[in-house]
C-alpha positions as CSV (number, residue, x, y, z in Angstrom):
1,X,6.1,-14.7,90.2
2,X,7.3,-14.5,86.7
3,X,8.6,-11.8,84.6
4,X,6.9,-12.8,81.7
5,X,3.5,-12.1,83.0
6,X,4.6,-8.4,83.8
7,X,6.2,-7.5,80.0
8,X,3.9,-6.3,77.5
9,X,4.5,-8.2,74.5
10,X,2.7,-5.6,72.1
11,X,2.5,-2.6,74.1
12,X,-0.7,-0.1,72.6
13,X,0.9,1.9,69.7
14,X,-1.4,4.6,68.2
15,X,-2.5,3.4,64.5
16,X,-3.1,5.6,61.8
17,X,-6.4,4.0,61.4
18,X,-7.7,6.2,64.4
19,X,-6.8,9.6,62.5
20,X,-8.5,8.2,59.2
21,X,-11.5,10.8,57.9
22,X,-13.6,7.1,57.3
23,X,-13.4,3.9,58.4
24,X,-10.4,2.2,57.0
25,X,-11.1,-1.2,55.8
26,X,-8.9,-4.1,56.1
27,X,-9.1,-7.8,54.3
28,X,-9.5,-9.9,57.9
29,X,-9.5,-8.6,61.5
30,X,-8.6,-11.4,64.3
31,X,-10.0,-11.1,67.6
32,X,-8.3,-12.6,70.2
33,X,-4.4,-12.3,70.5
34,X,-4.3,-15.7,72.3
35,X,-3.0,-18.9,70.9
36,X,-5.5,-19.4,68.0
37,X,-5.9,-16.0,67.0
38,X,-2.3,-15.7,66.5
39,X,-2.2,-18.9,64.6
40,X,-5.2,-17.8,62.5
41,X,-3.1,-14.4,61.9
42,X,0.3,-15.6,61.0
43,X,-1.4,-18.6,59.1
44,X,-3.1,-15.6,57.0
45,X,0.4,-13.4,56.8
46,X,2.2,-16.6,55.6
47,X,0.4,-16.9,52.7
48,X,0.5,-12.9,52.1
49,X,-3.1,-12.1,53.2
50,X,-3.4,-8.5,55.4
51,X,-4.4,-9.3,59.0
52,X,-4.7,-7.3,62.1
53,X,-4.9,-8.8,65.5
54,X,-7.2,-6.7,68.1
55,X,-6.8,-7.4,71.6
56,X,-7.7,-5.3,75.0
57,X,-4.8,-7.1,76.7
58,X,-1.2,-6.7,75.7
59,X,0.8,-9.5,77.6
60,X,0.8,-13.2,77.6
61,X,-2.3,-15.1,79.5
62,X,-1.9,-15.5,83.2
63,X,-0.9,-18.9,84.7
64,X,0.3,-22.0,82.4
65,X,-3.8,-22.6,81.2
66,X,-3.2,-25.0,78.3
67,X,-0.5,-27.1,79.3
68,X,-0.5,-30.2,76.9
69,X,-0.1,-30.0,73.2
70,X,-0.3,-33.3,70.5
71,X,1.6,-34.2,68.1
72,X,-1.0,-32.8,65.2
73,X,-1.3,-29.4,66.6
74,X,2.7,-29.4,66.4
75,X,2.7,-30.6,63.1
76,X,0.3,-27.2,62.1
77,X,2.8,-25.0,64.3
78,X,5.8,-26.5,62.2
79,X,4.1,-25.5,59.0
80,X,3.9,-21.6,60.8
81,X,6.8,-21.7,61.9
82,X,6.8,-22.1,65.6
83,X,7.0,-25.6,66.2
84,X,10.7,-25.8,66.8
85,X,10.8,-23.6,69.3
86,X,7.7,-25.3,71.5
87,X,9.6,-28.6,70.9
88,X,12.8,-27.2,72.0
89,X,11.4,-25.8,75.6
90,X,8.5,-28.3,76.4
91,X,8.6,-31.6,77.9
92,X,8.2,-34.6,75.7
93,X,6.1,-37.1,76.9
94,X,4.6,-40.1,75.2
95,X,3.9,-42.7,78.2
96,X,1.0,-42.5,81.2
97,X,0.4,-44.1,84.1
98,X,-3.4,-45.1,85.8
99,X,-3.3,-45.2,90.2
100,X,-6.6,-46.4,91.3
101,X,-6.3,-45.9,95.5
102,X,-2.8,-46.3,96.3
103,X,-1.9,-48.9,93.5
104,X,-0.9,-48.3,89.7
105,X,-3.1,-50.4,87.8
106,X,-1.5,-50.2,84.3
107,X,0.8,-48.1,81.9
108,X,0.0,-47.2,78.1
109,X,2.2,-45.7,75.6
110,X,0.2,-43.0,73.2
111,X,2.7,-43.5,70.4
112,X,4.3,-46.7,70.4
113,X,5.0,-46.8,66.6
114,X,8.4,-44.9,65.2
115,X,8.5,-43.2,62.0
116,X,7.2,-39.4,63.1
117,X,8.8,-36.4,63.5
118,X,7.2,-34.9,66.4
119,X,5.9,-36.7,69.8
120,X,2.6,-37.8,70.9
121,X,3.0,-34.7,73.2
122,X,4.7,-32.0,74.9
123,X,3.8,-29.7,77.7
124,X,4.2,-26.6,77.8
125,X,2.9,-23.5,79.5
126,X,0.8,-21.0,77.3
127,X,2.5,-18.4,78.6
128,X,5.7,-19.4,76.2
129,X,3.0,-20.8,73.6
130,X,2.0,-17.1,73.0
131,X,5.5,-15.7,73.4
132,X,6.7,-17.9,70.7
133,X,3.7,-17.1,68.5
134,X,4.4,-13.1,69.0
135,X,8.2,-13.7,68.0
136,X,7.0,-15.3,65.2
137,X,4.6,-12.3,64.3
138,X,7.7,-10.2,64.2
139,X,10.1,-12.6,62.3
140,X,6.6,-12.2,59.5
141,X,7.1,-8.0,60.2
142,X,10.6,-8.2,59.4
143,X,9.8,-9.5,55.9
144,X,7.1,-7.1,55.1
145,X,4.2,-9.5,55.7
146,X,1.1,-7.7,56.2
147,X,0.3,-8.2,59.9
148,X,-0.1,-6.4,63.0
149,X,-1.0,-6.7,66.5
150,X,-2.8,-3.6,68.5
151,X,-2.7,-4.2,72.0
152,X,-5.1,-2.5,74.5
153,X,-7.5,-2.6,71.6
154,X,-10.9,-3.4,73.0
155,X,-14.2,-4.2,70.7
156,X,-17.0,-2.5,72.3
157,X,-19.3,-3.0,69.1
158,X,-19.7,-4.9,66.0
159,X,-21.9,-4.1,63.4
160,X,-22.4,-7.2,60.3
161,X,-23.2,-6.6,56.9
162,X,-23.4,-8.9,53.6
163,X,-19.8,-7.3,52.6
164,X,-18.1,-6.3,56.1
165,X,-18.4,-5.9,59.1
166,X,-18.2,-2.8,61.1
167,X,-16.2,-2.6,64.7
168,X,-15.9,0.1,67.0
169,X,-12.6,0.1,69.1
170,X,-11.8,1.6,72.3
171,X,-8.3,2.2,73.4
172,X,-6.2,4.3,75.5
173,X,-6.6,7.2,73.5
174,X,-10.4,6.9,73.0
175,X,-12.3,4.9,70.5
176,X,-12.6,4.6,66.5
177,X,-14.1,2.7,64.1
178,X,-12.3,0.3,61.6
179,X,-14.0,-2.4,59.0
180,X,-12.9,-6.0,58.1
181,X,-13.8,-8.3,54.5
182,X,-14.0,-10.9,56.8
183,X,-13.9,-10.9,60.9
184,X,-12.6,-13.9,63.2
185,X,-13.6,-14.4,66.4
186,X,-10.7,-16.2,68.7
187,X,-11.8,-14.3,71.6
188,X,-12.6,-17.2,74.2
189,X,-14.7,-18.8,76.1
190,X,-16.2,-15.9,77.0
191,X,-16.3,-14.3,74.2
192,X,-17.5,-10.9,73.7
193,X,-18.3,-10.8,70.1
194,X,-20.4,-13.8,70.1
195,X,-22.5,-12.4,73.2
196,X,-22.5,-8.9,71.0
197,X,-24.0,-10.9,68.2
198,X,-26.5,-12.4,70.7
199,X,-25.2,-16.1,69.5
200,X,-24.5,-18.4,73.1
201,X,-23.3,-22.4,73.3
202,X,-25.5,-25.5,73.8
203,X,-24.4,-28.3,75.7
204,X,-24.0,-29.6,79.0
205,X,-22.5,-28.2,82.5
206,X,-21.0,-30.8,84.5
207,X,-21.4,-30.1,88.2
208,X,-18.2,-30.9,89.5
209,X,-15.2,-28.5,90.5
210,X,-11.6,-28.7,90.2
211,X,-8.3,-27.4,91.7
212,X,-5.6,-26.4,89.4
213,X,-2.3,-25.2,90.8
214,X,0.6,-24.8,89.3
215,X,3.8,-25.6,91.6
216,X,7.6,-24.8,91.7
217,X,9.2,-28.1,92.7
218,X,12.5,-30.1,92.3
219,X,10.5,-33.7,92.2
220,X,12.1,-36.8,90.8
221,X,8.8,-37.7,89.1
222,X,9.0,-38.8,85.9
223,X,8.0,-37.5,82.9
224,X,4.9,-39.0,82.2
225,X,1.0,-38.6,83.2
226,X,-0.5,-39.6,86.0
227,X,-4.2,-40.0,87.0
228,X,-5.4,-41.2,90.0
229,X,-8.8,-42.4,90.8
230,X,-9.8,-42.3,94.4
231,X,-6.2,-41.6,95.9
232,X,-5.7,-41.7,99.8
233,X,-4.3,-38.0,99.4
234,X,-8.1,-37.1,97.3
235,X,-10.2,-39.6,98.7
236,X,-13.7,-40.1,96.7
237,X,-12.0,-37.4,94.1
238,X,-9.7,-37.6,91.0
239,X,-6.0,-36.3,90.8
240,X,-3.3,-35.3,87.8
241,X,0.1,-34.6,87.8
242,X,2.3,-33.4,84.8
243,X,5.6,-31.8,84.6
244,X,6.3,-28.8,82.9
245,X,9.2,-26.8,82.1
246,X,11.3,-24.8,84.3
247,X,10.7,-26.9,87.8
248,X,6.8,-26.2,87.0
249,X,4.1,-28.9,87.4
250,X,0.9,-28.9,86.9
251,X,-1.6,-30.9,89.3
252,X,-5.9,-31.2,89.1
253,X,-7.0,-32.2,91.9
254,X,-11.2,-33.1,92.2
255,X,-12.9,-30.7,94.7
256,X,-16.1,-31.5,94.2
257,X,-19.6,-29.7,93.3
258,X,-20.8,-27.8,96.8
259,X,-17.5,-25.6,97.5
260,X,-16.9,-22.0,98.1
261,X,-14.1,-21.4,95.1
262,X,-12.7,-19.0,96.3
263,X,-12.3,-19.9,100.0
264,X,-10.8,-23.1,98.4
265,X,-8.0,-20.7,96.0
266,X,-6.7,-19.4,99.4
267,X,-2.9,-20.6,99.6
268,X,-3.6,-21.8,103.3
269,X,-6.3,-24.2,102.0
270,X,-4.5,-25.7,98.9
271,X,-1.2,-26.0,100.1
272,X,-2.4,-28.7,102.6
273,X,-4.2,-30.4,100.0
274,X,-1.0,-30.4,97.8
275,X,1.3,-32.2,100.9
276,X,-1.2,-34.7,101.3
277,X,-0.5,-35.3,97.9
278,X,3.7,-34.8,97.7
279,X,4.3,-35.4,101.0
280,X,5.4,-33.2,104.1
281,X,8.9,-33.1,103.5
282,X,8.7,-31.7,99.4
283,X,9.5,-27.6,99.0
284,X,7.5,-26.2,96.3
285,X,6.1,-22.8,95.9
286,X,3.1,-22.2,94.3
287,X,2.9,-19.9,90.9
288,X,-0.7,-20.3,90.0
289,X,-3.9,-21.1,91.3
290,X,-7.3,-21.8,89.4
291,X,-10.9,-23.4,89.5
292,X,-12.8,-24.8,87.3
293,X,-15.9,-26.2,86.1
294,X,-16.3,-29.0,83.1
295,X,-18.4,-27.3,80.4
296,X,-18.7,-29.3,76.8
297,X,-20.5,-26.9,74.9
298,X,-20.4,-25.5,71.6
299,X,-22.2,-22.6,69.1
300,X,-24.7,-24.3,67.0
301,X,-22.9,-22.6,64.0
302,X,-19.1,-21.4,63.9
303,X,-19.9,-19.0,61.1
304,X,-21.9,-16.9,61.5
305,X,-22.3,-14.4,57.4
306,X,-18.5,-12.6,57.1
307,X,-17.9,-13.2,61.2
308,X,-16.2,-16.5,61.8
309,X,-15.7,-18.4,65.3
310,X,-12.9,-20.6,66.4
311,X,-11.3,-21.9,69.2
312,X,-12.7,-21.4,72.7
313,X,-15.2,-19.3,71.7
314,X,-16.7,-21.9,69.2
315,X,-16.5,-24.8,71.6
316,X,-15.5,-26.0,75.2
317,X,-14.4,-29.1,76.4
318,X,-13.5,-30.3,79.7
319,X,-9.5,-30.0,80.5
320,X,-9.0,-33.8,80.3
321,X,-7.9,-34.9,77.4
322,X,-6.4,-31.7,76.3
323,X,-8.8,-31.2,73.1
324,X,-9.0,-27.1,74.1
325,X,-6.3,-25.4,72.6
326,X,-5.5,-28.7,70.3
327,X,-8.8,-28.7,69.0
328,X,-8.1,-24.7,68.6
329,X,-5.4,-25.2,66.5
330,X,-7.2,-27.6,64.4
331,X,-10.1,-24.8,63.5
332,X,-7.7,-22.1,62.2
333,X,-5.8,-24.4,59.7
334,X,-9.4,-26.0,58.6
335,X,-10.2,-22.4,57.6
336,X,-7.8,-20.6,57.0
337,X,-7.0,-22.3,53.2
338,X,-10.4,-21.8,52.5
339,X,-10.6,-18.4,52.7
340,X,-7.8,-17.4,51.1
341,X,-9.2,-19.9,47.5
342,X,-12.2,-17.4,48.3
343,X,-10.6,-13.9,49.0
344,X,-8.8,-14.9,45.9
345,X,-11.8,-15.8,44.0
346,X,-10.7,-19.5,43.1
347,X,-13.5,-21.0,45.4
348,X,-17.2,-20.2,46.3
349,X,-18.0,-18.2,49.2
350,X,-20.1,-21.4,50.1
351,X,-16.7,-23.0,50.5
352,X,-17.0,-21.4,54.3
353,X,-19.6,-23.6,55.3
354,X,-17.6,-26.8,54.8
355,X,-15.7,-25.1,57.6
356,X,-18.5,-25.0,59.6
357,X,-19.5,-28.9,58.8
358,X,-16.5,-29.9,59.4
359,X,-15.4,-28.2,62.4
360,X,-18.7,-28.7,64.2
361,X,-17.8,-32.8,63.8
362,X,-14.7,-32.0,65.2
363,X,-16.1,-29.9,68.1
364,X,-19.2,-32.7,68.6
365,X,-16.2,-36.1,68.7
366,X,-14.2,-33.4,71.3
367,X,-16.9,-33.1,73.3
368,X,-18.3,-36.6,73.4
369,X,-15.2,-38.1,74.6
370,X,-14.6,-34.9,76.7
371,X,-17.9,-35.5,78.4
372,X,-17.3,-39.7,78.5
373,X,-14.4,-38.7,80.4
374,X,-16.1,-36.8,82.6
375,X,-18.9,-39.4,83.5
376,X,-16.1,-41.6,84.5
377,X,-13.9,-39.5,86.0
378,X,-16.9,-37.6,88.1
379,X,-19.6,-40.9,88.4
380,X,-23.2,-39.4,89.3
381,X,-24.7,-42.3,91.4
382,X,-23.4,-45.3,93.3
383,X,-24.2,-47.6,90.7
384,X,-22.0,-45.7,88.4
385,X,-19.0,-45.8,91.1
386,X,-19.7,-49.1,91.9
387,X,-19.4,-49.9,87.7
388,X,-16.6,-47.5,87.3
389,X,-14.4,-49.1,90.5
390,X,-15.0,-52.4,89.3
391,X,-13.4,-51.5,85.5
392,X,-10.0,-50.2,87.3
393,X,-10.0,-53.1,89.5
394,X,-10.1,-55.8,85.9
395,X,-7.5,-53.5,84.5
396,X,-5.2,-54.1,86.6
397,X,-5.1,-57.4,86.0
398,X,-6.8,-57.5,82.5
399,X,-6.0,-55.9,79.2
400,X,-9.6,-56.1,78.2
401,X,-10.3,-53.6,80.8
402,X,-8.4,-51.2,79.9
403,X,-10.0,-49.7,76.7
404,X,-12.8,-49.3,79.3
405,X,-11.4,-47.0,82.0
406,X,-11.6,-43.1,80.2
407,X,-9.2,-40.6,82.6
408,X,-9.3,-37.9,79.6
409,X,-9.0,-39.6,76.4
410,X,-6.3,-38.0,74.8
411,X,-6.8,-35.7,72.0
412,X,-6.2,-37.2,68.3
413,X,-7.0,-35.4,65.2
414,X,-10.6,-35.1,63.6
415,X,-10.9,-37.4,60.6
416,X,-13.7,-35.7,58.9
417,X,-15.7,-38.5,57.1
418,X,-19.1,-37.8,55.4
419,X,-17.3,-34.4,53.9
420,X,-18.7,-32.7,51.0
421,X,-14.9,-31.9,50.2
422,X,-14.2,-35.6,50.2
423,X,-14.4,-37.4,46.5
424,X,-15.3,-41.3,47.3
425,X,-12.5,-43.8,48.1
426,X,-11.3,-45.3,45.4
427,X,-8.3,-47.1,46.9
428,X,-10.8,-49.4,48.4
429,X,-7.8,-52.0,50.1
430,X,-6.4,-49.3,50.9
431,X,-5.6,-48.5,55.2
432,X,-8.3,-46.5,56.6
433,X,-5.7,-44.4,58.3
434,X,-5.2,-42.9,55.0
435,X,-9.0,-42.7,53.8
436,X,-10.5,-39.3,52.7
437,X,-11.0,-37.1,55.5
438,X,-8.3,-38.4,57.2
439,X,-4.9,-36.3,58.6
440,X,-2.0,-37.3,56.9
441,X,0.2,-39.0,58.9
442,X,3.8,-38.9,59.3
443,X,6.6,-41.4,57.5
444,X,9.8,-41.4,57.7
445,X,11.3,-40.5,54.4
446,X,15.4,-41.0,53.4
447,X,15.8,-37.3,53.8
448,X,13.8,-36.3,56.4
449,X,9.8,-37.0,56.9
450,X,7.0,-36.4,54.5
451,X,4.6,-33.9,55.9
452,X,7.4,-31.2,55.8
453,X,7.1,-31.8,52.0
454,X,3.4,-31.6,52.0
455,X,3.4,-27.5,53.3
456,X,0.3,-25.7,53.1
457,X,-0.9,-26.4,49.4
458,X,-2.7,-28.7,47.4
459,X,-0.3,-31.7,46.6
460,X,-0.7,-34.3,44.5
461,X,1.3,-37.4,46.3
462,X,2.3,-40.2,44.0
463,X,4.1,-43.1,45.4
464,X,5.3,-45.4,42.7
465,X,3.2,-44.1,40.6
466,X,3.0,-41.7,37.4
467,X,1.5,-38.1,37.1
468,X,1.6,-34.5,35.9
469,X,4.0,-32.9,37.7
470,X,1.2,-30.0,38.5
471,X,-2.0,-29.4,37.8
472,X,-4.3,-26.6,37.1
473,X,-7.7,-26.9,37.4
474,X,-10.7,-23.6,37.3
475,X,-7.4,-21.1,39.4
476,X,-6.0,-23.8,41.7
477,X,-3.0,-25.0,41.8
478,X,-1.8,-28.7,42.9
479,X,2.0,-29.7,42.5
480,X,3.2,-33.1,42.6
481,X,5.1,-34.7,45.2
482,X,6.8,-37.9,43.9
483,X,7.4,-40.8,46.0
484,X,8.6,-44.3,46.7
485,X,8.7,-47.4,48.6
486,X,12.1,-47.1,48.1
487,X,12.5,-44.0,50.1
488,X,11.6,-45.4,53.1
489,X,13.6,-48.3,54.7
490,X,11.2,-48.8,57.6
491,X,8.3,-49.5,54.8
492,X,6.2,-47.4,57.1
493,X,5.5,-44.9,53.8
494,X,4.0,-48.3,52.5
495,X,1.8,-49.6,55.8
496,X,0.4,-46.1,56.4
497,X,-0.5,-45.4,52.7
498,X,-0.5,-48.0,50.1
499,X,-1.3,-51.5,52.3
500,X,-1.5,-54.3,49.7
501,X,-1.6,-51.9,46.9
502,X,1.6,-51.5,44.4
503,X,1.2,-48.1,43.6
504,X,-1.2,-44.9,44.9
505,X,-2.3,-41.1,44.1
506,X,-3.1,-38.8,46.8
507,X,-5.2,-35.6,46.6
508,X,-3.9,-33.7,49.8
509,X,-5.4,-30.6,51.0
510,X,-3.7,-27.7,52.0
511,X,-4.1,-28.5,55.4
512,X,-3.0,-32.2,54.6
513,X,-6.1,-33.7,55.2
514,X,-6.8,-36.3,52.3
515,X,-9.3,-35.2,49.6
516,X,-9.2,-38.3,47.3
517,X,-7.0,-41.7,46.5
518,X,-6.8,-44.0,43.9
519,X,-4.5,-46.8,42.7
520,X,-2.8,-44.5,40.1
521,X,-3.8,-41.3,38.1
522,X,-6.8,-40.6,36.3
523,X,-6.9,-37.0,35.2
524,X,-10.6,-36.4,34.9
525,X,-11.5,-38.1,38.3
526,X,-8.7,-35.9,40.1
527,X,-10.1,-32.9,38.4
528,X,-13.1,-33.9,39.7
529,X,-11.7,-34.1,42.9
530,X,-9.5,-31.1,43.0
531,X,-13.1,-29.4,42.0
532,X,-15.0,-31.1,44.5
533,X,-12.1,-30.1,47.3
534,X,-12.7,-26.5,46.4
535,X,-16.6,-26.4,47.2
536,X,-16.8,-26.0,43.2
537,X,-18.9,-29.9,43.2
């Protein structure tokens, strides 16, 4: 078994909050010290907002759990400061492969244009994910940013009110009371303070179970996916291997609905299972055993007066696809800009709900393709199987076919059309990639790649094409990023964000989602824009 499980990565340290005469108040309280509410906290820190992470545990999760990560999430880690280190030690993978009985029936390639930074994915075990995030929490002590993590610090109580919220904590030593300006809830799928607020998820249960195990091995397999439909090993059932770090790999295999889960987590009946699969002759061990069952639910409302939700315990999505932790990672850098423009007082408190709009599109596109997948993965009557089997029989053969057969659409960032934050398109040639709403995407730049020069502020991108160098408008900030055609050789900058135009003016928010465009710069309409980006329109 490994170490890491064993090592308390913030061990319970007694605060001075539990000897304070009153409640002592802090600006934002995380709950949760997985991978979002870390990212949530040293998002905050970063930009020199006081944090405290509560937690009841005080060691990384058990098992790899997530496993895959996209290339957008990376590009949010890289702006905290942890990306590196998750590329370094995960397993780059870009390419996939579809089995349909004992045949491969076609390949695809999730990134097949150059010009970005990271990969269309790694895998990774969130064991590391969180171990990385926690070194980067104390990098962030060592410079005097204002966060901390209290381990063995469970909530057992929270109390709301229209300018706090009150929580009472037990630990080791007995409980106490603390308060929070604002209180975010990262605290999974289960999550207590969401059933303490009486708040649950809508959505749909899928009844279907699967095996996850997670196996030592030294297999030649490559480093791709694979997903097989109906394999001889699995028969009438799904499968899905990946590889991992470290000799790990990860493999779903479909049970079924009418199982006893935990006669079926007993090593003598999965390691059968597993050498139909590999063969008799392969050596593996096994490191971790799970069951699941599909859930794509979500809250109706991920904010909820000062208490905000993210993560699991906003939303679930079936494993395939990997949209959990992704989508996760996606929440906390939607909201955490947002708060700080109204902590600081340069936005309206009404700011937050855009969070909420936007987030729940995110969380409804997740789990539509989430549960897409599922139907075709898990088909409910013969005719579906009969519909399904015929699909992967054309896409062997015919491209046509392939766009049809859904084994976990992989997870792509939200583009968040329909926005209040969004002023109307005014580049209207321009490529849709690029609209408002959309992520920015990567381009390979002479010295480097763009969205490294982007950061975590409002910019104001200009290629061939005049401007301010910064702006001010009503407290905010935007500062000009000047560009060129010329600064790309590979005239990707131009495909992905001018088209047929000569010249454009990008309003890009801190969390480089695009907030307006036009052909070149007019100073009242990006006012207007910077204003409307801030909730302020």
């Amino acid at each position: 078994m490994n170490k890491i499980f064993e090592v308390p990565l913030y061990a319970y340290a007694r605060s001075p909050d539990q000897d304070a005469s009153s409640p002592v108040r802090h600006k934002v309280i995380v709950i949760g010290a997985g991978p979002i509410g870390l990212a949530a906290a040293i998002d905050l820190a970063q930009q020199g907002i006081e944090v405290v992470v509560l937690d009841d545990n005080d060691k990384v999760s058990f098992g790899s759990r997530a496993v895959c990560y996209a290339k957008r999430p990376l590009e949010i880690l890289d702006r905290l400061g942890c990306g590196q280190p998750m590329v370094d030690k995960g397993v780059e993978w870009n390419l996939g492969k579809v089995f349909f009985d004992d045949r491969q029936v076609y390949d695809f390639n999730l990134l097949p244009e150059g010009g970005h930074q990271r990969p269309a994915f790694i895998n990774l075990q969130q064991y590391y994910f969180e171990e990385y995030l926690v070194n980067r929490v104390r990098e962030l002590q060592e410079t005097g940013a204002p966060i901390e993590i209290r381990g063995r610090n469970k909530v057992e109580a929270i109390g709301t009110h229209p300018d706090h919220v009150k929580l009472e904590v037990e630990t080791p030593e007995g409980s106490y009371t603390v308060e929070a300006d604002w209180l975010i809830a990262c605290d999974g799928a289960g999550s207590p303070v969401r059933s303490m607020l009486g708040l649950d998820f809508v959505g749909r249960v899928f009844e279907d179970n699967f095996l996850i195990a997670d196996v030592i091995m030294d297999a030649g397999f490559p480093t791709e996916r694979w997903f097989w439909f109906d394999p001889p090993f699995n028969r009438g059932q799904s499968a899905l291997l990946h590889k991992q770090p470290d000799n790990v790999w990860r493999i779903d295999l479909q049970l079924g609905w009418d199982i006893d889960k935990e006669r079926e987590k007993r090593p003598e009946n999965v390691i059968p299972r597993l050498k139909a699969m590999l063969g008799e002759d392969v050596q593996f061990e096994l490191e971790w055993v799970s069951i699941y069952t599909f859930q794509c639910r979500r809250m109706e409302k991920f904010r909820h007066g000062r208490v905000l939700f993210a993560g699991d315990a906003a939303h679930q999505v079936s494993p395939f696809g990997a949209r959990g932790a992704n989508s996760g990672l996606q929440d906390t850098d939607n909201l955490i800009w947002k708060l700080k423009l109204v902590m600081e007082g340069k936005a309206p408190e009404s700011l937050l709900d855009s969070y909420d709009m936007e987030r729940v599109h995110g969380a409804d596109e997740n789990i539509l393709n989430s549960s897409r997948s599922t139907d075709f993965i898990t088909p409910k009557s013969e005719m579906s199987r009969i519909l399904r089997d015929a699909v992967l029989d054309l896409s062997e053969q015919y491209e046509f076919a392939r766009p049809l057969v859904n084994s976990g659409r992989l997870s792509v960032p939200c583009t968040y059309d329909g926005s209040p934050l969004n002023s109307a398109d005014a580049l209207l040639d321009g490529p849709a990639r690029t609209r408002p709403g959309s992520p920015c995407p990567d381009a390979p730049l002479g010295d480097g790649f763009l969205l490294p020069k982007l950061g975590d502020r409002f910019i104001l991108l200009t290629i061939d094409a005049d401007a301010p160098d910064s702006i001010e408008e009503e407290g905010v900030e935007v500062t000009r990023l000047a560009l060129s055609v010329k600064d790309d050789p590979t005239m990707e900058l131009k495909r992905r964000y001018l088209g047929d135009n000569d010249s454009a003016v990008y309003l890009i928010r801190p969390d480089q989602h695009v907030a307006a465009r036009r052909a070149t710069f007019d100073e009242t309409q990006f006012r207007h824009a910077i204003r409307r980006a801030t909730g302020k329109e």
